[in-house]
C-alpha positions as CSV (number, residue, x, y, z in Angstrom):
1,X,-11.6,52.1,53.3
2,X,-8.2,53.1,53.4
3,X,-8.4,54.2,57.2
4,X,-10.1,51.1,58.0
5,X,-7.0,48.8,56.7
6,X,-4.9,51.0,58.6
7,X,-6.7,50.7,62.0
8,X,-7.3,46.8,61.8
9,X,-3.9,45.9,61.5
10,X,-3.1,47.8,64.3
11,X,-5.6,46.0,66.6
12,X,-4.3,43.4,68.7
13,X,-6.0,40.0,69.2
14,X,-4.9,38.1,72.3
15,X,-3.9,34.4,71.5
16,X,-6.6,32.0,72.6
17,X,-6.4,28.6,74.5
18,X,-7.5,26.8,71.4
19,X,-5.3,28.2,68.8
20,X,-2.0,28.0,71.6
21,X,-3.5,24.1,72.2
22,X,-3.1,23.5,68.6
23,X,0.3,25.2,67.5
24,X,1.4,23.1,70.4
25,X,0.2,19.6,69.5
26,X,0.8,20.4,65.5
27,X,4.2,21.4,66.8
28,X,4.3,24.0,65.0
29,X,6.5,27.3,64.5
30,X,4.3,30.5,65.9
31,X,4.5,34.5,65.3
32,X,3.3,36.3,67.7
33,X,3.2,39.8,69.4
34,X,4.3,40.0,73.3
35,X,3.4,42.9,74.8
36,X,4.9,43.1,78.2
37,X,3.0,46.5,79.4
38,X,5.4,46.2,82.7
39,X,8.4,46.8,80.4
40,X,8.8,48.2,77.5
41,X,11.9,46.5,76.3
42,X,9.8,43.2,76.4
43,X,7.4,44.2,73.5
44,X,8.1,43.1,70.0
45,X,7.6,40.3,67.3
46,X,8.8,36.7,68.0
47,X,9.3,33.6,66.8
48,X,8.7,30.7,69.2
49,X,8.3,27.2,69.4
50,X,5.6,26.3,72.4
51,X,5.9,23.4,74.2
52,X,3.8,23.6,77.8
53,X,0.2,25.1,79.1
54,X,-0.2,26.2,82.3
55,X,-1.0,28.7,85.8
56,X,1.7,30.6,87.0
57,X,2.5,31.0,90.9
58,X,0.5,34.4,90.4
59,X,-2.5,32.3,88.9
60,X,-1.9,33.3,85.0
61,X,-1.9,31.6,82.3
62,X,1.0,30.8,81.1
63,X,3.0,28.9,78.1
64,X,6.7,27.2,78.2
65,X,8.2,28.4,74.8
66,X,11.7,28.2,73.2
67,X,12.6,32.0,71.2
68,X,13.8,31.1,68.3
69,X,13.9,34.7,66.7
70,X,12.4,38.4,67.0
71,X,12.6,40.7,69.2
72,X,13.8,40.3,73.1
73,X,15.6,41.8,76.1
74,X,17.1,38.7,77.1
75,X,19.1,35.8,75.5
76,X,18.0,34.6,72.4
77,X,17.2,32.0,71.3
78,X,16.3,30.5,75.0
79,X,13.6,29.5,76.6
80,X,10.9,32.0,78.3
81,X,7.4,31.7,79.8
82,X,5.0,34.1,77.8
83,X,1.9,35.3,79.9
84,X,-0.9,34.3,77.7
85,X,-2.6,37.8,78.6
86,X,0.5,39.2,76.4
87,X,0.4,37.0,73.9
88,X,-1.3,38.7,70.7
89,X,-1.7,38.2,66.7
90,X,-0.7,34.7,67.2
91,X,-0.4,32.9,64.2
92,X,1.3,29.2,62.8
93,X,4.1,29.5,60.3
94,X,4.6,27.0,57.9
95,X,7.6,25.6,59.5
96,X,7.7,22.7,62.5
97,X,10.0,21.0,64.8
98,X,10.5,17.6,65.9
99,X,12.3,17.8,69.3
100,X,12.9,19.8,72.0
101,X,15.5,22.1,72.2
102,X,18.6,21.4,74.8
103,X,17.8,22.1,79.0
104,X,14.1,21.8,78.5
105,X,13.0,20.8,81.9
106,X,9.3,19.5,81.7
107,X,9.3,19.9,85.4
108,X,9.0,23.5,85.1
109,X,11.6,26.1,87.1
């Protein structure tokens, strides 16, 4: 039993449309795991706040978010695009926010 514990925390469950959809419109804080397999500095826990659903120029899904804490290469907080594909163990916190965060663009890039 004890091996079994062990193993399914360690499996990863990619985020579905549904569950991002509704952290979105419940506007809600999210954990997740990013798991960038291109580069390993990109893998870690985060804290994000998501705010836009959509396909990339390479045709993948992807979500507008603003980092609020965890892990990260980049600047943090700030806002990223998370591949949904990389997106696992996604789950709503208790906390939520109310507006967006400054130089949100709802143009995109």
């Amino acid at each position: 039993m004890k091996l079994y514990n062990i193993a399914s925390s360690l499996i990863l469950e990619v985020a579905s449309r549904n569950d991002i959809m509704d952290g979105m419109h419940q506007r809600r804080i999210m954990e997740l795991y990013y798991d960038d397999d291109e580069d390993p500095g990109g893998k870690g826990r985060r804290w994000i706040q998501m705010y836009c659903y959509g396909i990339s120029k390479a045709g993948n899904d992807v979500v507008r978010v603003y980092q609020v804490g965890g892990d990260t290469k980049t600047i943090q907080p700030g806002w990223k695009l998370f591949r949904v594909d990389r997106m696992n163990n996604l789950r709503k916190l208790s906390g939520t926010f109310d507006e967006s965060k400054p130089l949100f663009n709802p143009n995109g890039d």
